[in-house]
C-alpha positions as CSV (number, residue, x, y, z in Angstrom):
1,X,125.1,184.4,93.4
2,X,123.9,180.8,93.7
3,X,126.2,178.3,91.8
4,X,123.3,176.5,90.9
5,X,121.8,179.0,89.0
6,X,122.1,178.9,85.1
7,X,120.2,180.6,82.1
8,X,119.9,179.6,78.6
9,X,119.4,182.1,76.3
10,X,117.3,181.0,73.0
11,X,119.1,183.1,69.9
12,X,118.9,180.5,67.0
13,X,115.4,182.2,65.2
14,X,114.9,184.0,62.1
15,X,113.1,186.8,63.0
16,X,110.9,186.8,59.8
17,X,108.5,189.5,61.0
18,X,111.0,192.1,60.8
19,X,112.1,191.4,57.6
20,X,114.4,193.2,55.7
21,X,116.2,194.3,58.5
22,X,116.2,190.8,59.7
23,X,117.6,188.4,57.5
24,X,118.6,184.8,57.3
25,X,122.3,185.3,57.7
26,X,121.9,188.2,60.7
27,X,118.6,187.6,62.1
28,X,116.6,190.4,64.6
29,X,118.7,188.9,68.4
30,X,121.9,190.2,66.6
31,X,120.8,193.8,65.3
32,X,120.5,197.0,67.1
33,X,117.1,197.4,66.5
34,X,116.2,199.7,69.1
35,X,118.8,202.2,68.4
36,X,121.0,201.6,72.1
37,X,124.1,200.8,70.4
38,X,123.3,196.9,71.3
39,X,122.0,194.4,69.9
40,X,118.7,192.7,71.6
41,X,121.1,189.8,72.5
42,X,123.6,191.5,73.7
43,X,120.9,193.6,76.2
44,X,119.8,189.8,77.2
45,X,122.8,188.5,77.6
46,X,124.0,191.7,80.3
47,X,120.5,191.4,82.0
48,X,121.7,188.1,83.4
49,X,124.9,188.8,84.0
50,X,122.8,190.2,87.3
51,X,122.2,186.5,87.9
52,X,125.0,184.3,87.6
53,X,128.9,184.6,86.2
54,X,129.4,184.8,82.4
55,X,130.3,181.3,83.0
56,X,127.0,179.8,83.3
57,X,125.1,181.7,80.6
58,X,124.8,179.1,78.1
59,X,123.5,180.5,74.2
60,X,121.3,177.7,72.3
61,X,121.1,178.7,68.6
62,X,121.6,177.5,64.8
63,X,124.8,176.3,64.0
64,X,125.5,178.7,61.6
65,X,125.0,181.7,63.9
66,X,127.9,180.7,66.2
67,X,130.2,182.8,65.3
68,X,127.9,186.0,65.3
69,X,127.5,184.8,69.1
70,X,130.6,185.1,70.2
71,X,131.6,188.2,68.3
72,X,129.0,189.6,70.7
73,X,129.3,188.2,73.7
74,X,132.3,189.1,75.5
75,X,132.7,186.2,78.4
76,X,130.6,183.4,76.3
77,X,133.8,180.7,75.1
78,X,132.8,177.9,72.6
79,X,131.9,175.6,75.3
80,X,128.6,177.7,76.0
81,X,127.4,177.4,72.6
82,X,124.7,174.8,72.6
83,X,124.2,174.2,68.5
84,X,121.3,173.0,66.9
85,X,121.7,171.1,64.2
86,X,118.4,171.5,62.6
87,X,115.2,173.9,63.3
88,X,113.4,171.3,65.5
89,X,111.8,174.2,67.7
90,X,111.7,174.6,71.7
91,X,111.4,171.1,72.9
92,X,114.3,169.2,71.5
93,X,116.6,172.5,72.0
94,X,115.8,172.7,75.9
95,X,115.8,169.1,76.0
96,X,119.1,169.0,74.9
97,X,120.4,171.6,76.8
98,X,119.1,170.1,80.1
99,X,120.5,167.1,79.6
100,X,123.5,168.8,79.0
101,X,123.5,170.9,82.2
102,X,122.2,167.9,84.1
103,X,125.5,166.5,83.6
104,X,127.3,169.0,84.2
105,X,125.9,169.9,87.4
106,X,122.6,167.6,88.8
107,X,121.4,170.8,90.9
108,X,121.6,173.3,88.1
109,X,118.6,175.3,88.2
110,X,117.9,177.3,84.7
111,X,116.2,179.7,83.7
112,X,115.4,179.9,79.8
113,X,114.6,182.9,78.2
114,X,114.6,184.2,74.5
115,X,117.0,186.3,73.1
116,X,115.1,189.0,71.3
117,X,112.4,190.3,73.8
118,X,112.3,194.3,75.2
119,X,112.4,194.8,79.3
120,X,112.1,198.7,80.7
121,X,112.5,197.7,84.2
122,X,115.5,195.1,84.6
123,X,115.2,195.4,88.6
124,X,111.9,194.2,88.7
125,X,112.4,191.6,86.1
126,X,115.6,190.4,88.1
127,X,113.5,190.3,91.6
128,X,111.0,188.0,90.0
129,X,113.3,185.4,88.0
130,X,115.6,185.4,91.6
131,X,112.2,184.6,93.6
132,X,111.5,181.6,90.7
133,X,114.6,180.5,91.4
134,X,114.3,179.8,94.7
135,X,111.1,178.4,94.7
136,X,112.3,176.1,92.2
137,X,115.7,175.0,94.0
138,X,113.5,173.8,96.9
139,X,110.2,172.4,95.0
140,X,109.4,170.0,91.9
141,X,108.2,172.7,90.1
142,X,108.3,174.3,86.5
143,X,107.5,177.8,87.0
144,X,107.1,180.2,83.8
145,X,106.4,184.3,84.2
146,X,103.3,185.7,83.1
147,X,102.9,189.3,82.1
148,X,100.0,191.6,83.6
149,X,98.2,192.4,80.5
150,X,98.1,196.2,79.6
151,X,95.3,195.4,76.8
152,X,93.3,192.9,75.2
153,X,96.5,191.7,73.2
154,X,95.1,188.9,70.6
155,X,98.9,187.9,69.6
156,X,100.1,186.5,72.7
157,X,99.2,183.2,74.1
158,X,97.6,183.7,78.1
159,X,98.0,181.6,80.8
160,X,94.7,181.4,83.3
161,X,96.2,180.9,87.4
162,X,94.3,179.7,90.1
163,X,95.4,179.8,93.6
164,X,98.1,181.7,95.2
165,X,100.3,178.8,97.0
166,X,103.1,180.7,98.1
167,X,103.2,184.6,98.3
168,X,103.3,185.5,94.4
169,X,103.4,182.4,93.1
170,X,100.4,180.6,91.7
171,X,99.4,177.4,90.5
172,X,98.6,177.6,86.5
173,X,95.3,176.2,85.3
174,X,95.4,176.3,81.7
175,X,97.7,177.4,78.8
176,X,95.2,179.2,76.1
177,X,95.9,179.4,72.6
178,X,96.2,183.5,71.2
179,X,92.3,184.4,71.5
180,X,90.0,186.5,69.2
181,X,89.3,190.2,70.1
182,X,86.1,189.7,72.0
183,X,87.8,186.2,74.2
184,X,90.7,188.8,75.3
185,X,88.2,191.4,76.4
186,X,87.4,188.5,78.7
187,X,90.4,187.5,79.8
188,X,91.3,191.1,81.2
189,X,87.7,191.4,82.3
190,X,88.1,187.8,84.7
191,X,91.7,189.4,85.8
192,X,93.3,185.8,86.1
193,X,95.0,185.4,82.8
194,X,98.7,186.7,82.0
195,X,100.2,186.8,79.3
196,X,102.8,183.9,77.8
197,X,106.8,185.5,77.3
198,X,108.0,182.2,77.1
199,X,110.7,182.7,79.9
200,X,110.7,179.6,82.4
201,X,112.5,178.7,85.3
202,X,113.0,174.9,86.7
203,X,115.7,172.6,88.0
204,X,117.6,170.6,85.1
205,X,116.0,167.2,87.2
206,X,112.7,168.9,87.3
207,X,112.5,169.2,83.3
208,X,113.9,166.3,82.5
209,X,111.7,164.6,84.3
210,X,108.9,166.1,83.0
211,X,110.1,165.0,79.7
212,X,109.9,161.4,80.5
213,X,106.2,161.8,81.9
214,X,104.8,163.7,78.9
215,X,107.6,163.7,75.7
216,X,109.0,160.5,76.2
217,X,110.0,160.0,72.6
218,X,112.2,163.3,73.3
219,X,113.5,162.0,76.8
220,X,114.6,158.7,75.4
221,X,116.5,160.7,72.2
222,X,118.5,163.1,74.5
223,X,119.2,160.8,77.3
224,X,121.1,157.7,75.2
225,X,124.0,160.6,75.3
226,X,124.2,161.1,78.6
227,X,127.7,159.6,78.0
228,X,128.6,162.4,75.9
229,X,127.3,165.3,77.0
230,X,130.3,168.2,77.9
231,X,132.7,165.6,76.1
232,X,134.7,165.4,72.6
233,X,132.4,162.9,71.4
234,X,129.1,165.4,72.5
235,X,129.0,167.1,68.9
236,X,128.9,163.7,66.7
237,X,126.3,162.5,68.8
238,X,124.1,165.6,68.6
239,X,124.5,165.9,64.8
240,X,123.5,162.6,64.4
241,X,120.6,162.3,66.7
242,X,119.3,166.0,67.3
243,X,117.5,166.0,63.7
244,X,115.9,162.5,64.7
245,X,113.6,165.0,67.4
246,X,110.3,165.8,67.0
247,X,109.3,168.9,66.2
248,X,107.5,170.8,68.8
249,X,107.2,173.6,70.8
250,X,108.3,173.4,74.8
251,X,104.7,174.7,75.4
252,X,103.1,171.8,73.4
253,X,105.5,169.1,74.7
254,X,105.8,170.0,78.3
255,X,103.3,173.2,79.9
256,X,100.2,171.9,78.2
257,X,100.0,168.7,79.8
258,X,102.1,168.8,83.5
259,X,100.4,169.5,86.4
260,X,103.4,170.7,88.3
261,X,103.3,174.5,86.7
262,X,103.3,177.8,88.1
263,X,103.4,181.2,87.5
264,X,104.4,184.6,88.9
265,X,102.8,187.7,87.6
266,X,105.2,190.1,86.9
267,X,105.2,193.7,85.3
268,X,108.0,194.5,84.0
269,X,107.6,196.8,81.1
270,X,108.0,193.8,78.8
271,X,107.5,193.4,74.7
272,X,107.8,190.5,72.6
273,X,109.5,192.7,70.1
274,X,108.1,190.0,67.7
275,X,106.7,192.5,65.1
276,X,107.7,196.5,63.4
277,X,104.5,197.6,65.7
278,X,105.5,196.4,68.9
279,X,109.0,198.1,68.4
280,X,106.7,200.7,67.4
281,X,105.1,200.8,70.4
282,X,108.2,200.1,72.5
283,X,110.4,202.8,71.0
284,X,111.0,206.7,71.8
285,X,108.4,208.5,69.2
286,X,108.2,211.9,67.7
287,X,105.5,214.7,68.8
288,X,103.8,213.0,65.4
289,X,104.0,209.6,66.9
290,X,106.7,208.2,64.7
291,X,110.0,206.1,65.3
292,X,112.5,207.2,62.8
293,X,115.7,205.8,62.2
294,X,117.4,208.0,59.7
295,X,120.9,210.3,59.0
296,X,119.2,212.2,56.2
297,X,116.0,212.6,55.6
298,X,112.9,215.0,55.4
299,X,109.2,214.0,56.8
300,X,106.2,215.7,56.2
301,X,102.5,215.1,57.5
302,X,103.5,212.1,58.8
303,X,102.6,210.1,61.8
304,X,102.0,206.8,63.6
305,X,105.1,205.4,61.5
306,X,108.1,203.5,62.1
307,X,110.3,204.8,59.7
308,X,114.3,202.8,59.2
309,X,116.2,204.1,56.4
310,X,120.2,203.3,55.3
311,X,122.3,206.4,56.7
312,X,124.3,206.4,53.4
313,X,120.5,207.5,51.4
314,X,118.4,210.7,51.6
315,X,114.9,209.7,52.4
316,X,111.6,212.2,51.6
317,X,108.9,211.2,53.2
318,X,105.2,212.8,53.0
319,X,101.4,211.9,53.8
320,X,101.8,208.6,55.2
321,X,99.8,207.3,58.4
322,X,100.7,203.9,60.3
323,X,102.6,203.1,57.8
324,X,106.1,200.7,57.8
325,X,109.1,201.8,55.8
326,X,112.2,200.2,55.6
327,X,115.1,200.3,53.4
328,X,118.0,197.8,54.0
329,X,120.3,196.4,51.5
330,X,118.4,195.0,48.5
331,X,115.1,195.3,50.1
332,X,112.9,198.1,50.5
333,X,109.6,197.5,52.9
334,X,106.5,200.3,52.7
335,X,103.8,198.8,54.1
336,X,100.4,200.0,56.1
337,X,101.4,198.8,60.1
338,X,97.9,197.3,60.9
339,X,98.2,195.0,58.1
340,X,102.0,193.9,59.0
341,X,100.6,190.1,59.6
342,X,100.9,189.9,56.1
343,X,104.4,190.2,55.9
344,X,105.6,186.9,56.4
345,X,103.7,185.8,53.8
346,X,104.3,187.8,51.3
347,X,107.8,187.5,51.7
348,X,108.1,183.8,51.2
349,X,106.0,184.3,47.8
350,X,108.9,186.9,46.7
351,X,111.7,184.9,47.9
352,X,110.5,181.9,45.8
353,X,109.8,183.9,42.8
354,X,112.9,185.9,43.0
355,X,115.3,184.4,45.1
356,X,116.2,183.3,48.7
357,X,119.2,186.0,48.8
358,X,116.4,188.9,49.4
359,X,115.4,187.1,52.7
């Protein structure tokens, strides 16, 4: 293993789409939801362990999560907790962390990944971050991996690649927003567009100096504590300054706009997990099609369902197609699964008309 070689994993989101099961004090990284016996960070977290020592996994998420953190990760100490402050999004958080690495070590070469997303075939995935790896320990380059598309997906963003400049590595031409139905048709039709997992690889150096070029408001923020950084004083300074950051996404601040990007194609076997229908279509199914997480219960002409039901209740279930049920705690979900965008939405109406403790 390289001792250069770091990886941050992002665990500090909500996970509103999977609401109930996911809630604001034990958010969707944390929760078994695929029924392993592990919860999606925990599965993160041991992929890497493939990579590097325990000791140079480094978890960036919400300061009130850190204790769920390291209740789960056996290996991770307090030191490896990189704590946000506020919700400023991707930019500020990997900002900070680089800095913080940077100091640490000024050849650390990261890879950042979220904590939350489904890989089948860890191998594979393993072969292709090691390969990014060492094209980014010996060039200036911020490299991100792009997922074959298996379907014209319109709820991932793409990214279009040109030319291959070393073998299976390309130079990235654009960054496109999530298309409509007939532009992803398209896409998969022209063959040169992946799709976005927001996992990306690149020397601490190469980031920050990214930052400088294109977010330089965010540069300038993170690097007046480059006195502090793996010091006593490091936690004053970041909850003072942190919430000062701009809000924005890495992909807005950074991949949009630097010309130094590439990609590897890689497939994986890889889901977002972001919504109930891509566990749906993730998860082990009946012969009816449905994913049913249950002790006791009885289903009848039912398929195409994701079905998640307390193992304390006995569930009847009967006539329902594509639909979403979940019942967790003071919250009960039945809901049709092509219309799950919704969700969200909804959601935030209740919560304001009866109360934040149902989300």
């Amino acid at each position: 293993m390289d001792k250069n070689n770091y990886v941050l994993i992002m665990a500090g989101g909500v996970g509103s789409r999977f609401w109930p099961k996911s809630r604001n004090h034990f958010p969707k990284q944390f929760l078994d939801i695929l029924g392993t016996g592990r919860s999606l960070l925990q599965l993160t977290y041991e992929r890497f362990l493939k990579l590097c020592p325990a000791s140079h996994i480094y978890i960036v998420t919400n300061s009130q999560y850190s204790d769920l953190v390291l209740e789960q990760l056996e290996g991770i100490s307090p030191e490896q907790l990189i704590c946000e402050p506020s919700r400023n999004n991707t930019a500020p958080c990997i900002a900070y962390a680089s800095f913080k690495l940077a100091a640490l070590n000024p050849e650390a070469n990261l890879v950042v990944a979220p904590s939350d997303h489904f890989i089948q075939y860890e191998a594979i995935f393993v072969e292709k971050i090691l390969a990014a790896l060492a094209y980014t320990a010996s060039h200036e380059a911020l490299v991100t991996l792009g997922i074959s598309p298996t379907r014209p997906d319109t709820g991932y963003g793409y990214i279009q690649y040109g030319r291959e400049t070393e073998k299976g590595i390309y130079k990235v031409e654009k960054f496109r927003e999530k298309p409509n139905l007939s532009t992803a048709i398209e896409y998969l039709r022209e063959g040169n567009y992946l799709w976005n997992a927001g996992i990306f690889i690149w020397k601490a150096k190469s980031i920050i100096q990214a930052l400088k070029k294109h977010a330089g408001s965010i540069h300038d923020l993170f690097e007046s504590g480059n006195a502090y950084y793996n010091q006593p004083e490091e936690r004053a300074f970041i909850d003072q300054k942190y919430p000062e950051s701009p809000n924005i996404s890495i992909d807005y601040a950074i991949m949009e706009q630097a010309d130094n990007i590439y990609t590897i194609p890689a497939d994986f076997g890889w889901s977002d997990l972001g919504t109930w229908a891509s566990l749906h279509e993730s998860a082990d199914k009946d012969e009816s099609g449905n994913v049913i997480s249950a002790k006791q219960i009885n289903v009848k002409d039912t398929q195409n369902s994701i079905i998640q039901v307390n193992e304390n209740k006995l569930a009847v279930i009967r006539g329902l197609d594509n639909f979403i049920v979940v019942d967790d705690g003071n919250a009960l979900l039945i809901y049709p699964k092509d219309q799950e965008q919704e969700i969200k939405e909804v959601v935030k109406t209740m919560a304001e008309t009866y109360g934040n403790h149902y989300v």
